[in-house]
PQR file of N, CA, C, O and H, with PARSE charges and radii, in Angstrom:
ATOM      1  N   UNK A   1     -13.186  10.605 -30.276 -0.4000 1.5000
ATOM      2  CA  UNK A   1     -13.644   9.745 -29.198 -0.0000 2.0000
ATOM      3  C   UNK A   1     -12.434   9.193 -28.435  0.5500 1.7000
ATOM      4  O   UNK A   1     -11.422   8.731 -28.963 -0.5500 1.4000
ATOM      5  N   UNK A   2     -12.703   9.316 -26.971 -0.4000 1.5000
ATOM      6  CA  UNK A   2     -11.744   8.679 -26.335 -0.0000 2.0000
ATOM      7  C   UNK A   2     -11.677   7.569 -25.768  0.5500 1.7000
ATOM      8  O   UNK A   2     -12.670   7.394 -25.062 -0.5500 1.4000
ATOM      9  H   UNK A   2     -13.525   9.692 -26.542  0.4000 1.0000
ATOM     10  N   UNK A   3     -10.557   6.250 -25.736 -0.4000 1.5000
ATOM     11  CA  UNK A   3     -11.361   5.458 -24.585 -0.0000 2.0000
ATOM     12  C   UNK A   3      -9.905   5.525 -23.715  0.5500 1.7000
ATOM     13  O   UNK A   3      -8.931   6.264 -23.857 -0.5500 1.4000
ATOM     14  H   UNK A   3      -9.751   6.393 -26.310  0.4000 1.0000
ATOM     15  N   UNK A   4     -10.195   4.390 -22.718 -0.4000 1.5000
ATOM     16  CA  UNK A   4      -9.739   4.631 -21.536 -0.0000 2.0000
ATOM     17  C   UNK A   4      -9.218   3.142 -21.950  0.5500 1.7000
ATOM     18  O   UNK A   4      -9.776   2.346 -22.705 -0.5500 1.4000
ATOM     19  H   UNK A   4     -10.986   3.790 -22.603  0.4000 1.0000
ATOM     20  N   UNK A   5      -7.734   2.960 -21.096 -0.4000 1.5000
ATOM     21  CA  UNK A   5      -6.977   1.919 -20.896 -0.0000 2.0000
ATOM     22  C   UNK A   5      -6.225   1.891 -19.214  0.5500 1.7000
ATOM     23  O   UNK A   5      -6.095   2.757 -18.349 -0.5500 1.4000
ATOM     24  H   UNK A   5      -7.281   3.607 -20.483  0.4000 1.0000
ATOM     25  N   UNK A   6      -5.883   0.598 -19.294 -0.4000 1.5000
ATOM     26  CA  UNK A   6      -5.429   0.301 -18.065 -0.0000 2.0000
ATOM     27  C   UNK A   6      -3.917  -1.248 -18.489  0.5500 1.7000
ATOM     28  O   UNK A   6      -4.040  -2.443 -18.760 -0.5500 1.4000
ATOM     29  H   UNK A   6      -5.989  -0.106 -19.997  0.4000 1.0000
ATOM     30  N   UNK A   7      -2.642  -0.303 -18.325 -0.4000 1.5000
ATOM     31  CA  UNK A   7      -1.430  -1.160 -18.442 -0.0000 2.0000
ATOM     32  C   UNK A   7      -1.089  -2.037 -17.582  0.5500 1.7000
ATOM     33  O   UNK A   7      -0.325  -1.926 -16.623 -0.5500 1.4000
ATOM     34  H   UNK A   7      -2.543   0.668 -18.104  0.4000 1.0000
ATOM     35  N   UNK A   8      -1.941  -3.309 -18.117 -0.4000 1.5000
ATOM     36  CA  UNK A   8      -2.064  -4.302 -16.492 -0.0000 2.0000
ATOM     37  C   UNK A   8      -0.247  -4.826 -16.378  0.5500 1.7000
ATOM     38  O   UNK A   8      -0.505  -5.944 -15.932 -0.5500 1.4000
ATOM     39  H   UNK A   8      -2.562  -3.398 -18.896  0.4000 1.0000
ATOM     40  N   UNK A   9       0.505  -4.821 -16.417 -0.4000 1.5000
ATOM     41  CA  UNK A   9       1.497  -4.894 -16.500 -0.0000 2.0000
ATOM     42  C   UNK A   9       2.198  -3.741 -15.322  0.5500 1.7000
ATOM     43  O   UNK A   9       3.048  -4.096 -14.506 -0.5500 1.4000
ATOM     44  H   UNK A   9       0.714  -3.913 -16.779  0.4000 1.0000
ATOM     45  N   UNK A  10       1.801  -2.686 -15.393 -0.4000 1.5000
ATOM     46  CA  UNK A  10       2.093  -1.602 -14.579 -0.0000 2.0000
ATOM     47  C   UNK A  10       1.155  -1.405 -13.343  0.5500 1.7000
ATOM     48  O   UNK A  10       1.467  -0.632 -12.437 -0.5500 1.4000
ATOM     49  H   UNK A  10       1.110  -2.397 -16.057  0.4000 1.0000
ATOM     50  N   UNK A  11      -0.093  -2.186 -13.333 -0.4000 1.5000
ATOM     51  CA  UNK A  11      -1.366  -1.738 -12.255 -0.0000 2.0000
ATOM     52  C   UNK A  11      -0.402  -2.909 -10.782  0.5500 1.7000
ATOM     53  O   UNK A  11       0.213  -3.970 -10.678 -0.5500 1.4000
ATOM     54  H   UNK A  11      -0.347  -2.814 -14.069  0.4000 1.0000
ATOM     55  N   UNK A  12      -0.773  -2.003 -10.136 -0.4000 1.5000
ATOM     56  CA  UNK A  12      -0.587  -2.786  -8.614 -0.0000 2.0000
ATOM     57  C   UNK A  12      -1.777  -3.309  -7.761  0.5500 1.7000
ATOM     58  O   UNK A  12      -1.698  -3.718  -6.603 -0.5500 1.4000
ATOM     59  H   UNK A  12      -1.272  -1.141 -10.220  0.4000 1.0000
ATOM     60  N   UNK A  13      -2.817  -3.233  -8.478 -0.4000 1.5000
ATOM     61  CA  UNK A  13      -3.770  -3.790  -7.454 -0.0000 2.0000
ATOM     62  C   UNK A  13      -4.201  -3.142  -6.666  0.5500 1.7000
ATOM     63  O   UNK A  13      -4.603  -3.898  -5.782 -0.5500 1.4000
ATOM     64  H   UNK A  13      -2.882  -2.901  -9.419  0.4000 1.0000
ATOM     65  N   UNK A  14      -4.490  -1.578  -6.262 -0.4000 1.5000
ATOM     66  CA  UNK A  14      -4.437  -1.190  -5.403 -0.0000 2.0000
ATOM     67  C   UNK A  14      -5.851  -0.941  -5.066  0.5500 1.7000
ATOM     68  O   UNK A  14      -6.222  -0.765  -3.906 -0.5500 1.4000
ATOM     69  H   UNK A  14      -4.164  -0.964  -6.981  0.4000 1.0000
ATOM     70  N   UNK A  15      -6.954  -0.922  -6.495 -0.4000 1.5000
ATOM     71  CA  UNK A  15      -8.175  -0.455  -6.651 -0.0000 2.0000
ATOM     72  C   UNK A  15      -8.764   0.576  -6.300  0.5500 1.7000
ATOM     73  O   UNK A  15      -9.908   0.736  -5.876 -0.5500 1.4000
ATOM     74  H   UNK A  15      -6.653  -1.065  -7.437  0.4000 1.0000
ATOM     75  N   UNK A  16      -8.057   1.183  -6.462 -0.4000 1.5000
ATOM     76  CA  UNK A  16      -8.556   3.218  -6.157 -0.0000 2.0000
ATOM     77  C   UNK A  16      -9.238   3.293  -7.475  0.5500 1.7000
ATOM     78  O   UNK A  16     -10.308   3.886  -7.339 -0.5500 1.4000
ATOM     79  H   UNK A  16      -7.127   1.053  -6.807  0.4000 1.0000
ATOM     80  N   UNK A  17      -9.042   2.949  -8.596 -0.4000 1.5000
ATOM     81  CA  UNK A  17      -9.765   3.354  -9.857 -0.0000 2.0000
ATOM     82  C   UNK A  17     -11.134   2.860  -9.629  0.5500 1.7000
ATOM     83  O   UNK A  17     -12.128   3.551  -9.848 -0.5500 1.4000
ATOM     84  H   UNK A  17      -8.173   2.468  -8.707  0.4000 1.0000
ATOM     85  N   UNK A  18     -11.173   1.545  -9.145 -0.4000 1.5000
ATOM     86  CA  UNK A  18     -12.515   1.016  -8.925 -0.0000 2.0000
ATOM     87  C   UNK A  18     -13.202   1.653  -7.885  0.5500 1.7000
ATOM     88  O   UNK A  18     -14.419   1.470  -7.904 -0.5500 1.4000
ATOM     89  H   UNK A  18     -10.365   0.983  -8.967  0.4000 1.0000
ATOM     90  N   UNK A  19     -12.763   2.344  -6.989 -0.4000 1.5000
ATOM     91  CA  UNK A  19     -13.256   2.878  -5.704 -0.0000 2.0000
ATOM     92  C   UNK A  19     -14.057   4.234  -6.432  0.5500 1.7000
ATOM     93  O   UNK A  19     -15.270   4.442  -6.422 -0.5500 1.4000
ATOM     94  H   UNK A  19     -11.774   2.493  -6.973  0.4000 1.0000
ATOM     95  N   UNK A  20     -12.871   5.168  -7.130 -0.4000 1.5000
ATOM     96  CA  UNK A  20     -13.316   6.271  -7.726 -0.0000 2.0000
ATOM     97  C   UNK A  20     -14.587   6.060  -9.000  0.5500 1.7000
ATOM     98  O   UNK A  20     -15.398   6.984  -8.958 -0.5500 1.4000
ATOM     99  H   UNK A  20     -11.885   4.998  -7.138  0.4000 1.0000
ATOM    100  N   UNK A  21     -14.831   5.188  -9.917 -0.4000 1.5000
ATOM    101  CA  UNK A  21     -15.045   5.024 -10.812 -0.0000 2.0000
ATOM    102  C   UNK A  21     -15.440   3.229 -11.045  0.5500 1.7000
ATOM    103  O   UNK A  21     -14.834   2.482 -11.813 -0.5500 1.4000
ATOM    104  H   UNK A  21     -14.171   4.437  -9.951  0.4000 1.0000
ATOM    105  N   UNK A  22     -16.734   2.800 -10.056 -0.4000 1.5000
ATOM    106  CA  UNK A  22     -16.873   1.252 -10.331 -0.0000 2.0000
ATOM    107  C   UNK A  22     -17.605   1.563 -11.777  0.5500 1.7000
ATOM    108  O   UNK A  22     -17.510   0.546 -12.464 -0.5500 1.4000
ATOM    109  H   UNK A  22     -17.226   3.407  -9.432  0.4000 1.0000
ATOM    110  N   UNK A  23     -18.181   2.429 -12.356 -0.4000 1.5000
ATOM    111  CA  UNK A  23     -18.858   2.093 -13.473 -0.0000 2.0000
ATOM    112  C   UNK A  23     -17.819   1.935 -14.953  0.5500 1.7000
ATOM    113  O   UNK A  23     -18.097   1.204 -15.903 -0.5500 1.4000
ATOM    114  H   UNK A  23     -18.259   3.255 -11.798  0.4000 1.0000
ATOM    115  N   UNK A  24     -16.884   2.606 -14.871 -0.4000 1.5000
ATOM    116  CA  UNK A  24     -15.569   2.234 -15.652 -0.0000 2.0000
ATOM    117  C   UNK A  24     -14.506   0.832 -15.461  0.5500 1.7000
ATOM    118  O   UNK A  24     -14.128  -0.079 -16.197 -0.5500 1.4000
ATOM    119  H   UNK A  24     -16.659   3.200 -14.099  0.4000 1.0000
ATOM    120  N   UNK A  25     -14.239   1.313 -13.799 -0.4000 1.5000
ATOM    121  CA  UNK A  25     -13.381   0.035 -13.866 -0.0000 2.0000
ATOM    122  C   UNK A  25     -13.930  -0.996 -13.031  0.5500 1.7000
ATOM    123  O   UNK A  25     -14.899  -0.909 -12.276 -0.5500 1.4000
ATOM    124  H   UNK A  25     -14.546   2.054 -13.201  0.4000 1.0000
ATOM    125  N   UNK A  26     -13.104  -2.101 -13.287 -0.4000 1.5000
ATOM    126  CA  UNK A  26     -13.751  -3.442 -12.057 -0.0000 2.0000
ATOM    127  C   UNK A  26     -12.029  -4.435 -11.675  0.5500 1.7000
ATOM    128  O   UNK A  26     -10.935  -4.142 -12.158 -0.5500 1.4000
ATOM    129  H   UNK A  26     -12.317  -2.172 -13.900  0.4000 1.0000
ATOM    130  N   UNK A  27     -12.237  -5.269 -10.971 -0.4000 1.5000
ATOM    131  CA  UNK A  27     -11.272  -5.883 -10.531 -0.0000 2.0000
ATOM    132  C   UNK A  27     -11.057  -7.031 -10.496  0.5500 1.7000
ATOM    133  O   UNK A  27     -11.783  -7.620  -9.695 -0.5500 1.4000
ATOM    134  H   UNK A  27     -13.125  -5.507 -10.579  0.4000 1.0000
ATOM    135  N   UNK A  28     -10.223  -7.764 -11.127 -0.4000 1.5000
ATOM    136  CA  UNK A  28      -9.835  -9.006 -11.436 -0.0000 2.0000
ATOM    137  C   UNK A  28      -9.912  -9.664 -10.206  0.5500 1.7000
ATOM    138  O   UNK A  28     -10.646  -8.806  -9.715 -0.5500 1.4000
ATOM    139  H   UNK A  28      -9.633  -7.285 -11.778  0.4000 1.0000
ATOM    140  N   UNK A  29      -9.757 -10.554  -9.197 -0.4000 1.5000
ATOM    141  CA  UNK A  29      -9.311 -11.191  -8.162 -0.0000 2.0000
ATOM    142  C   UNK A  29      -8.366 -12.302  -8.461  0.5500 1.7000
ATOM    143  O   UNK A  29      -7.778 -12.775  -7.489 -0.5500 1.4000
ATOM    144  H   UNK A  29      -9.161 -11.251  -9.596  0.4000 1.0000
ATOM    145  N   UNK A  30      -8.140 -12.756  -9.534 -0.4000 1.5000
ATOM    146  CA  UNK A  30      -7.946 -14.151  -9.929 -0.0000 2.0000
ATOM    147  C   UNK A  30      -5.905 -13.395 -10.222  0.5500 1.7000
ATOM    148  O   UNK A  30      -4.867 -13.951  -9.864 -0.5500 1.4000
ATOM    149  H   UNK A  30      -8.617 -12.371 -10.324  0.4000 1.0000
ATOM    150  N   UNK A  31      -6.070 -11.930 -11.019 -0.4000 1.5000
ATOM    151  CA  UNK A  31      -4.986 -11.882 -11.608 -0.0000 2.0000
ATOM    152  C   UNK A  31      -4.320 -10.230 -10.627  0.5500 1.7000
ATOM    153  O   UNK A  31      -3.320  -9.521 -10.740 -0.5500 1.4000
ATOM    154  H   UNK A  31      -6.913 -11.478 -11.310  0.4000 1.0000
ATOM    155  N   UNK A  32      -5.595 -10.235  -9.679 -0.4000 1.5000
ATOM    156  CA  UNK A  32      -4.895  -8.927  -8.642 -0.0000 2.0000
ATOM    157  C   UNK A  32      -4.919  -7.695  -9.669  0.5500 1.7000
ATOM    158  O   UNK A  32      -3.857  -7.080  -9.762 -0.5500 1.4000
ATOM    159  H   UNK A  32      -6.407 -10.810  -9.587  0.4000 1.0000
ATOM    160  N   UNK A  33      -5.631  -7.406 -10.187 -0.4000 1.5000
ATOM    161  CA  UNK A  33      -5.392  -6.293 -10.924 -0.0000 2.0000
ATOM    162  C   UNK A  33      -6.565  -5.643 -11.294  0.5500 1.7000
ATOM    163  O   UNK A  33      -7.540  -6.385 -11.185 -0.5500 1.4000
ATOM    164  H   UNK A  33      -6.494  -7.905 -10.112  0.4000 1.0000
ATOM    165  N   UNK A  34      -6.824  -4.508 -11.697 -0.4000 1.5000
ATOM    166  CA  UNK A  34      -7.830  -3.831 -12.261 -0.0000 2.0000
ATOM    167  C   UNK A  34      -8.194  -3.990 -14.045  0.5500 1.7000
ATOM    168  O   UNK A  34      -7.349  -4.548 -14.746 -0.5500 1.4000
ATOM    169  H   UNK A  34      -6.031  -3.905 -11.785  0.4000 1.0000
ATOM    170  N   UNK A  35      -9.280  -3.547 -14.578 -0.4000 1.5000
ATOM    171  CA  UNK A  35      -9.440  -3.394 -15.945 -0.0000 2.0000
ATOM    172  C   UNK A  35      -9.940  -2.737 -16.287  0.5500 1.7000
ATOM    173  O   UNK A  35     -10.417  -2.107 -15.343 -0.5500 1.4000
ATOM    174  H   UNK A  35      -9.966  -3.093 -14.009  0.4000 1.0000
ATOM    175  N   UNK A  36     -10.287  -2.279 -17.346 -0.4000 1.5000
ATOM    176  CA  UNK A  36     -11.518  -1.681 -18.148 -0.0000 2.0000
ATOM    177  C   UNK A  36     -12.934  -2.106 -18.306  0.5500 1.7000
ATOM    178  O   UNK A  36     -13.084  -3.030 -19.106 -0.5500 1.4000
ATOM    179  H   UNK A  36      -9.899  -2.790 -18.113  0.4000 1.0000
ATOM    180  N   UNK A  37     -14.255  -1.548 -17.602 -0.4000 1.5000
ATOM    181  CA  UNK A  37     -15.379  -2.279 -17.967 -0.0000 2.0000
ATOM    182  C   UNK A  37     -16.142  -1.538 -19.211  0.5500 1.7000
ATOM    183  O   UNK A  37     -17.052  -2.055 -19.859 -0.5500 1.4000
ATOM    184  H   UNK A  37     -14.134  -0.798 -16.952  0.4000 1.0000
ATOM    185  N   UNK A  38     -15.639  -0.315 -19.410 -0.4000 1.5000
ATOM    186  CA  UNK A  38     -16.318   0.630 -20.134 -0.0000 2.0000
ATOM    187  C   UNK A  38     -15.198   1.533 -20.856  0.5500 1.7000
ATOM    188  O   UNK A  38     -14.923   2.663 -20.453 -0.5500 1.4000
ATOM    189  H   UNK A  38     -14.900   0.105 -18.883  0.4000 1.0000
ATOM    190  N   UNK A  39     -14.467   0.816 -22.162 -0.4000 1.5000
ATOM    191  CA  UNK A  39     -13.600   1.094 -22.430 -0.0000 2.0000
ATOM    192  C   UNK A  39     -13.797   2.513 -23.039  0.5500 1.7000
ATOM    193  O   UNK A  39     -12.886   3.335 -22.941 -0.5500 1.4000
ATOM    194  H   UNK A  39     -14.691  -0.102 -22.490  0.4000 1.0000
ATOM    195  N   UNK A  40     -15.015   2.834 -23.692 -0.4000 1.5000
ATOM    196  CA  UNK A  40     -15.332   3.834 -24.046 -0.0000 2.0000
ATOM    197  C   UNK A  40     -15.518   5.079 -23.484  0.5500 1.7000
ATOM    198  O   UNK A  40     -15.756   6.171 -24.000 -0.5500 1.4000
ATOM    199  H   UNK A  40     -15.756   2.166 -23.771  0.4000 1.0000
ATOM    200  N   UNK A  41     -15.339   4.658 -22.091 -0.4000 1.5000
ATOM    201  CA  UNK A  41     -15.197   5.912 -20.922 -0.0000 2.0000
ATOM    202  C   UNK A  41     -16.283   6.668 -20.671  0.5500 1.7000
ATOM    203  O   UNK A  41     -17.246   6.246 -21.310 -0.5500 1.4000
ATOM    204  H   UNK A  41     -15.146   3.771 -21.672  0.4000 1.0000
ATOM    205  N   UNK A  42     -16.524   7.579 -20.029 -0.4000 1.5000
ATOM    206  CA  UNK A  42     -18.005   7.992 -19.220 -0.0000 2.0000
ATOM    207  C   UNK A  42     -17.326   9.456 -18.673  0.5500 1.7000
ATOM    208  O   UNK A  42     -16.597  10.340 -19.124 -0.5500 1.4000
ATOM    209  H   UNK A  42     -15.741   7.921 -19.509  0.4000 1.0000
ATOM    210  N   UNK A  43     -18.001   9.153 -17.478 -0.4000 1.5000
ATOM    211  CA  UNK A  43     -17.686  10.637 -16.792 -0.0000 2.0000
ATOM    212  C   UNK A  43     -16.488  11.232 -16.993  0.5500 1.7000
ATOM    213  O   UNK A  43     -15.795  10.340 -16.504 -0.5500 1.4000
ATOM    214  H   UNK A  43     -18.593   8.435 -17.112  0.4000 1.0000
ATOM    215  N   UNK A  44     -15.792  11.972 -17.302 -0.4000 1.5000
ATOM    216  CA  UNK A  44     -14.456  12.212 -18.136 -0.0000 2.0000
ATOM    217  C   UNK A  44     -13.835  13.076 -16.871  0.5500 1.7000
ATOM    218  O   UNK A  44     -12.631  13.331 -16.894 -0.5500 1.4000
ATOM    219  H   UNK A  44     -16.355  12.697 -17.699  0.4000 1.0000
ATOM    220  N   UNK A  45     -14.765  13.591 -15.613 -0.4000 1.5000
ATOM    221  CA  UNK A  45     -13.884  14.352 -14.697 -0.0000 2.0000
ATOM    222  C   UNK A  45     -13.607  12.765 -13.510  0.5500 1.7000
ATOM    223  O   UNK A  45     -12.474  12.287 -13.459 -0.5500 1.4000
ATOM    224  H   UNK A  45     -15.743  13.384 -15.595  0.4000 1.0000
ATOM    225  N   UNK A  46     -14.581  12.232 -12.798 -0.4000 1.5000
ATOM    226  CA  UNK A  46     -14.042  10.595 -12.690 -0.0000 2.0000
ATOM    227  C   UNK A  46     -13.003   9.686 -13.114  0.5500 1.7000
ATOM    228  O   UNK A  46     -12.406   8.832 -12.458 -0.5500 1.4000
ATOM    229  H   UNK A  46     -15.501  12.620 -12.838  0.4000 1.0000
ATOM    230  N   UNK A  47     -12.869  10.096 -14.608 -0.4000 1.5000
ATOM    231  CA  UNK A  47     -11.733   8.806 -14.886 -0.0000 2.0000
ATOM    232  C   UNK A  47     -10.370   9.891 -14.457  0.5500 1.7000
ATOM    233  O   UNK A  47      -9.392   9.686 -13.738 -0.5500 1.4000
ATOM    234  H   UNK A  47     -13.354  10.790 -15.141  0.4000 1.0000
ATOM    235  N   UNK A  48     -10.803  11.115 -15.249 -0.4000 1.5000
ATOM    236  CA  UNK A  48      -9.219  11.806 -14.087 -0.0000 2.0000
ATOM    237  C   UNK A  48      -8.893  12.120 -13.431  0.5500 1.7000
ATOM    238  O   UNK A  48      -7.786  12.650 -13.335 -0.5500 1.4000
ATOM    239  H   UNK A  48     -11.597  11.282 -15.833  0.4000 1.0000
ATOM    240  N   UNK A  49      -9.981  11.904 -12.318 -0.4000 1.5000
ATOM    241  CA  UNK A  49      -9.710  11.732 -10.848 -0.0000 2.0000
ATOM    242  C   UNK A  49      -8.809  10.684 -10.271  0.5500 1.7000
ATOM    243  O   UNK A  49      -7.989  10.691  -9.353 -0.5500 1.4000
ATOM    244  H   UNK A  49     -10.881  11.473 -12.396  0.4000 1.0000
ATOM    245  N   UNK A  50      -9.515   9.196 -11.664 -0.4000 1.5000
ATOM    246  CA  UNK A  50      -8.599   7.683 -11.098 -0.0000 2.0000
ATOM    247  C   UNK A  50      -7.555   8.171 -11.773  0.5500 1.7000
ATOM    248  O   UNK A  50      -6.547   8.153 -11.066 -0.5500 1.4000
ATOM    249  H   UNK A  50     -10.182   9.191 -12.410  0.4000 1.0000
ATOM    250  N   UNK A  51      -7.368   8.601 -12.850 -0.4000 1.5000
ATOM    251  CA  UNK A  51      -6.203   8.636 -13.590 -0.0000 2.0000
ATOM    252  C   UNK A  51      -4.904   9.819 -12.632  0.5500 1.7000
ATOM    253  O   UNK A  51      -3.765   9.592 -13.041 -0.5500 1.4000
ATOM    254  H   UNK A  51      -8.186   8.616 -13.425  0.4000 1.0000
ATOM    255  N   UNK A  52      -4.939  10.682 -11.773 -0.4000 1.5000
ATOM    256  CA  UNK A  52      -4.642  11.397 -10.705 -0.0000 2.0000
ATOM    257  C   UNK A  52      -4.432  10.507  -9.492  0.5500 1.7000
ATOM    258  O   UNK A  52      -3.342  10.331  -8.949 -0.5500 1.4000
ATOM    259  H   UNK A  52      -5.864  10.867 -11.441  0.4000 1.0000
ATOM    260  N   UNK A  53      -5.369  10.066  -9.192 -0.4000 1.5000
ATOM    261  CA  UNK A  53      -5.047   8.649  -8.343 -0.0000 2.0000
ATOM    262  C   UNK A  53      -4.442   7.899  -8.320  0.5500 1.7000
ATOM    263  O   UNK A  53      -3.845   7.801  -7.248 -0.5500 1.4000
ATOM    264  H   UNK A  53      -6.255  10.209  -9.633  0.4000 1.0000
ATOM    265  N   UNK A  54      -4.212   7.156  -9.055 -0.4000 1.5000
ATOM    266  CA  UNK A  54      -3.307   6.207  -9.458 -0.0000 2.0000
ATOM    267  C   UNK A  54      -1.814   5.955  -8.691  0.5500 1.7000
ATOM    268  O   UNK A  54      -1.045   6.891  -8.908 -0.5500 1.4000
ATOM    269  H   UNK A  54      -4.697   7.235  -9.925  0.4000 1.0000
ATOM    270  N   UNK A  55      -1.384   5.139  -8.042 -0.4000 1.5000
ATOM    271  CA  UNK A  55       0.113   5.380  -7.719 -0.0000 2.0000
ATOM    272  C   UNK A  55       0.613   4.932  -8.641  0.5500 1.7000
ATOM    273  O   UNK A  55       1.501   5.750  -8.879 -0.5500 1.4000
ATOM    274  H   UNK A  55      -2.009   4.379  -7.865  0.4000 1.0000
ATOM    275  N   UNK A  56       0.684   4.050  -9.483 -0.4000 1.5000
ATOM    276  CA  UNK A  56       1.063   3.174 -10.924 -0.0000 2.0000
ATOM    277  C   UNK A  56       1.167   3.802 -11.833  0.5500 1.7000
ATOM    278  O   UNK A  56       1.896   3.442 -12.758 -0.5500 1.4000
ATOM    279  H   UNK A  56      -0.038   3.386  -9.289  0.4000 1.0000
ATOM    280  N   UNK A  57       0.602   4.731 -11.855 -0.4000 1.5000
ATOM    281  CA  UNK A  57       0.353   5.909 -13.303 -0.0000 2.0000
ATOM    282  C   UNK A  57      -0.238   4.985 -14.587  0.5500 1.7000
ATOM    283  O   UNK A  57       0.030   5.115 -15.781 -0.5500 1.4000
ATOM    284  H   UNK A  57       0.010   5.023 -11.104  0.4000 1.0000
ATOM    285  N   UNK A  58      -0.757   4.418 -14.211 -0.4000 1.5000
ATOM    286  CA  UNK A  58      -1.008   2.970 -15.252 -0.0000 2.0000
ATOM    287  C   UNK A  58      -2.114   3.441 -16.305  0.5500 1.7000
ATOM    288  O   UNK A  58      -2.210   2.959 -17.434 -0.5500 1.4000
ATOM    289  H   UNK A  58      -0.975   4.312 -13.241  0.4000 1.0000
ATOM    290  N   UNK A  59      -2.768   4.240 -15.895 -0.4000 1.5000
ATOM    291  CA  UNK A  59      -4.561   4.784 -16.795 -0.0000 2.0000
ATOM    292  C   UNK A  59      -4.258   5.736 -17.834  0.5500 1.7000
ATOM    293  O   UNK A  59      -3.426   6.605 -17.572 -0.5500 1.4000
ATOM    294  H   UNK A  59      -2.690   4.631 -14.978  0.4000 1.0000
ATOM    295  N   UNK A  60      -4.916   5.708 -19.213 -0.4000 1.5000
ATOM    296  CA  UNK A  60      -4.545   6.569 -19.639 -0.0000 2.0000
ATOM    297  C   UNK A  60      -6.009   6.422 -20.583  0.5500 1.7000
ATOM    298  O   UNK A  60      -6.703   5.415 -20.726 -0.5500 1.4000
ATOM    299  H   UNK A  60      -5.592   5.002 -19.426  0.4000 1.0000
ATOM    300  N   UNK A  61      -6.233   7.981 -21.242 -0.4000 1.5000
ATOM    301  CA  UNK A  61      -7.607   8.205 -21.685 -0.0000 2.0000
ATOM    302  C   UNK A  61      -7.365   9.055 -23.470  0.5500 1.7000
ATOM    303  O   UNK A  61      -7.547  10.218 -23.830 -0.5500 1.4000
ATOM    304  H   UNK A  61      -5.669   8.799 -21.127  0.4000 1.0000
ATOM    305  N   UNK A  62      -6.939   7.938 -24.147 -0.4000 1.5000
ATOM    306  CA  UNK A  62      -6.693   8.353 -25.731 -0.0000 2.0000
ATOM    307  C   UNK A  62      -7.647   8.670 -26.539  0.5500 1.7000
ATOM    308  O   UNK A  62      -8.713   8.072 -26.394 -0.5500 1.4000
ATOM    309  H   UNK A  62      -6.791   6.994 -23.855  0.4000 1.0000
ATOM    310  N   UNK A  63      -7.550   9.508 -27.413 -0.4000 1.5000
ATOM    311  CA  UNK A  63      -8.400   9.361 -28.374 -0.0000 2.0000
ATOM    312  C   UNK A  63      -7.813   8.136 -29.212  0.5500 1.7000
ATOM    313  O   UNK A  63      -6.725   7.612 -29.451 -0.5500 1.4000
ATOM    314  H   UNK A  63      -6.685   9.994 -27.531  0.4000 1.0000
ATOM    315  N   UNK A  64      -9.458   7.951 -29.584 -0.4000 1.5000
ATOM    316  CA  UNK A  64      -8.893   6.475 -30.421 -0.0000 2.0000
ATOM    317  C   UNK A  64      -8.769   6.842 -31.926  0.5500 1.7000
ATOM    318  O   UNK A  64      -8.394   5.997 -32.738 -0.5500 1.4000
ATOM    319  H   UNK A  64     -10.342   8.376 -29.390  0.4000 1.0000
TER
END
């Protein structure tokens, strides 16, 4: 099983993950950043679309 992470430390805010993928990710406003809503991950060609997306390279989809 894989889930999906997001290195808020590395995310810029840019919200392309949320654009590509609102049912995975969502967006802080308070801290400018993106997260995980569905850490367990979903559509697996979606998250590596955001994960391709990304300018941050911040996403990554492990097995746990």
């Amino acid at each position: 099983m894989k889930q999906v992470e997001i290195e808020k430390d590395e995310c810029i805010g840019c919200e392309t993950c949320v654009e590509l993928c609102p049912e995975i990710f969502a967006f802080n406003d308070d801290e400018n950043k993106a997260y995980v809503i569905m850490p367990e991950g979903g559509d697996e060609d979606c998250i590596n679309e955001a994960m391709a997306a990304c300018p941050a390279e911040c996403i990554t989809n492990k097995d746990k």
